[in-house]
N, C-alpha and C positions, 0 to 999 in steps of 0.2 A: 532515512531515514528514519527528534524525536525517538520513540522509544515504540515504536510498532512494529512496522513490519521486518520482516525477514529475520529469524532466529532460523539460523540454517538446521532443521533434525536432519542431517545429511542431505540438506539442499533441497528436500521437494517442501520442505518446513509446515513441518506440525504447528508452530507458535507461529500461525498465520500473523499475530497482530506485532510483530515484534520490528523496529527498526533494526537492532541491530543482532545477526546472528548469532550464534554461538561456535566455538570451532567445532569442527568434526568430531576430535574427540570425544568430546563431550557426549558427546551424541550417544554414544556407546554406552556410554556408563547408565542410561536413562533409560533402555529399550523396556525398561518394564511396564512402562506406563501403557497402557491399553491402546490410547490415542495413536502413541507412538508406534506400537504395532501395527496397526493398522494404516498408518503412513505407510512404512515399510513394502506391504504387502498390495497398497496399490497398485494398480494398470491404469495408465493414462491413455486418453483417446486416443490415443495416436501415439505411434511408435517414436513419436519426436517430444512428448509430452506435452505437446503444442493443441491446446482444441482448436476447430477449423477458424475459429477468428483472429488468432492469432497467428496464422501463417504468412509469411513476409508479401508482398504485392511483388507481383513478378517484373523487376526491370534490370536491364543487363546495369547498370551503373550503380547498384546500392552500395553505399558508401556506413550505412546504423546498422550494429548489429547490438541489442538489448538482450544482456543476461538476468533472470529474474524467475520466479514465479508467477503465475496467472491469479494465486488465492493470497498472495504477501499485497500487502496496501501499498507499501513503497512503490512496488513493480505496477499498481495500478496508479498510481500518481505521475510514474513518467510515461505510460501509456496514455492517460487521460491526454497528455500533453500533445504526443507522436499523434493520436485520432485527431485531435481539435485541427491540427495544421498539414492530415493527412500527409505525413510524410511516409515514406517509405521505408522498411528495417526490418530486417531477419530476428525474430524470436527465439531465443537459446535457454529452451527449460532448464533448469538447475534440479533435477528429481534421478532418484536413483537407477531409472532406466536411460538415460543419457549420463554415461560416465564420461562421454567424449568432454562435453561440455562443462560438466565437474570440475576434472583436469583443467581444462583451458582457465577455466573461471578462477581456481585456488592459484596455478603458476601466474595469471595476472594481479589477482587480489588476495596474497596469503593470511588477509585480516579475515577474511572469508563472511563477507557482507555484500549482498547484495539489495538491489539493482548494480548492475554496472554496463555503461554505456560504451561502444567502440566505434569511433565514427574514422575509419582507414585505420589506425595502426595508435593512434591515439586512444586513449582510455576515461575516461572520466566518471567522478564518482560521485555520491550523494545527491538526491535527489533533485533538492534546489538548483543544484548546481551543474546536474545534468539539464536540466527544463532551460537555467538562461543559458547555453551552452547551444543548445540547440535554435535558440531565439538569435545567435547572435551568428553563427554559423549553416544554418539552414531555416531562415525566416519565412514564417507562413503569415496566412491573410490576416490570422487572428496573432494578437502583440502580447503577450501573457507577464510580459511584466512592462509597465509603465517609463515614460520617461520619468526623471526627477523633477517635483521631489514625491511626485504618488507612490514612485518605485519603492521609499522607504515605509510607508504606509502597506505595499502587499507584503513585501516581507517581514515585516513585524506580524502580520497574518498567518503567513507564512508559516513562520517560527510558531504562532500560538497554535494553532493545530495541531503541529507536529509536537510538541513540548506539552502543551496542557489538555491535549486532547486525544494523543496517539499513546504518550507516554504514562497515564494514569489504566490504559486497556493493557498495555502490554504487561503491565505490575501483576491484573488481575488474569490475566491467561498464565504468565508464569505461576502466578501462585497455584493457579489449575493444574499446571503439570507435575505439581512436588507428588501429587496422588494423594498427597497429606489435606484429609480433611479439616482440621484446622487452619494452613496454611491457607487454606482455598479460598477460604471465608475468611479473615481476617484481608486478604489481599484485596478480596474483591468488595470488604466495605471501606478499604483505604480509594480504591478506584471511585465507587461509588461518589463519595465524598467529594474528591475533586474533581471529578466529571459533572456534578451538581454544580461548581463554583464555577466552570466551565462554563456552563450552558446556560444558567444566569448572568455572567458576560455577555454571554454572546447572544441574547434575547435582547438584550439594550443594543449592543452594538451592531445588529444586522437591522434594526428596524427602518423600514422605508429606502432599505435595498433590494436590489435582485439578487446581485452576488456579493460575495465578501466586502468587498473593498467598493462597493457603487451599482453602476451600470454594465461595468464590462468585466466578461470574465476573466481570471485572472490567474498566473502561478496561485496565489491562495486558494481557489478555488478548487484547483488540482488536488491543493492538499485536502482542502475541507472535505472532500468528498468519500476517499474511503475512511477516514479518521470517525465523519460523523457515521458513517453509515458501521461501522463497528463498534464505534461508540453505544450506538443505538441498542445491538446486542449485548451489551455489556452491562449498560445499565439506560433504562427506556428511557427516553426523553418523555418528560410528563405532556400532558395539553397544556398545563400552565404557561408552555411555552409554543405557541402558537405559531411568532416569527421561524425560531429556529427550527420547528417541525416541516413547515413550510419551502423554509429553505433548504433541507435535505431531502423534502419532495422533489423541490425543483432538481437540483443536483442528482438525484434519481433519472430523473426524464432527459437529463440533459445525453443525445445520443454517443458520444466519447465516455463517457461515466458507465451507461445501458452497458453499451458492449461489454466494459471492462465487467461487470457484473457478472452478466449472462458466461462469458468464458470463464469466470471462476465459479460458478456454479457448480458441478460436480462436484468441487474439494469442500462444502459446507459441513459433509461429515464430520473433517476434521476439528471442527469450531472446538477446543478443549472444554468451553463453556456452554457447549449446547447450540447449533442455531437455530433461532426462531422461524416456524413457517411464513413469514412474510420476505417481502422484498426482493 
């Protein structure tokens, strides 16, 4: 996934908020940006780039193995998923001291975008479509997308988060990285603006829910979670908005969401926008 997360800067990705990478090349031509240096030159907790929550549950039959990062929102949208129905899957950082994984990840996906999922020798890609992939092939307690016709009500959710609320941050981090003070700022009042029409939607339409789409959580809700919660740094959601502040409380506390948090915590440096000390 949308337009946030994963801009690969050589895969441990600088442009946390980014759906879709950038190729490696690219990568190169850019190293001057500070940010970017400073990716580079990270050590990840672990020789795997894996912090201790994300290391796979030990069972001889794992069949998931998820390439990704731990600070890319995508990669937390199909995690929120893998935690909700505790299933089992190996973690395969995408960051410069795992080149094993690089390799493996560009000969599978030459478009060079991640999340990407590997469930036996099978591959699947994009997010949505990893989450019902997983619903439909390895079924947990919790049903993350609806029978019909609610099914089409999350996914329209689904899409808006990713579309109007991932892809208005990813605008303003790119613009962050040109280093180009104008560029910065122009991007990030284009973000602005549509992150306000954003979140005025979605003040009307979450009201006297819990989650997205109702009562139950939901693939939406997967996405809703790191979208708003970058959103948030991006441009603050006012009190005016009560519901939606509310709801990305909730979404906060929710323990599948926490975790995914807490393991990406180290990489907040990188935020090209600054991260705020909260959350």
């Amino acid at each position: 996934m949308g337009q946030f997360v994963d801009q690969v800067v050589f895969a441990c990705q600088i442009n946390l908020m980014v759906k879709y990478e950038e190729h490696l090349d690219a990568v190169f031509t850019a190293l001057a940006h500070p940010a970017r240096r400073a990716m580079l030159s990270w050590k990840p907790i672990s020789e795997k780039c894996s912090p201790e929550g994300l290391r796979p549950l030990e069972v001889s039959n794992m069949s998931l193995a998820l390439y990704g990062h731990p600070f890319s929102s995508y990669t937390q949208k199909v995690l929120i998923a893998l935690y909700e129905n505790e299933l089992p899957f190996e973690f395969r950082c995408i960051g410069p001291d795992t080149p094993q994984h690089v390799a493996e990840w560009l000969r599978r996906w030459p478009l060079a975008k991640f999340p990407l999922l590997l469930d036996g020798e099978r591959q699947v890609l994009e997010t949505s479509i990893i989450i019902e992939h997983l619903q439909l092939n390895h079924p947990g307690q919790l049903r993350l997308l609806p029978e019909n016709p609610a099914a089409l009500d999350v996914r329209f959710l689904d899409r808006f988060f990713d579309l109007h609320v991932m892809s208005p941050v990813q605008h303003a981090v790119s613009g962050a990285l040109t280093g180009v003070p104008e560029k910065r700022k122009e991007a990030l009042e284009f973000a602005q603006a549509k992150l306000e029409l954003a979140y005025a939607w979605l003040e009307k339409q979450l009201a006297g829910r819990d989650w997205a789409n109702g009562k139950d959580f939901t693939l939406a809700d997967c996405a809703a979670a790191p979208s708003l919660f970058y959103a948030d740094w991006t441009h603050r959601i006012a009190e005016t908005y009560p519901v939606l502040r509310a709801y990305r409380a909730r979404l906060l506390a929710r323990p599948s969401f926490a975790r995914a948090v807490e393991e990406a915590r180290p990489y907040r440096a990188l935020f090209p926008l600054g991260a705020p000390d909260r959350d």
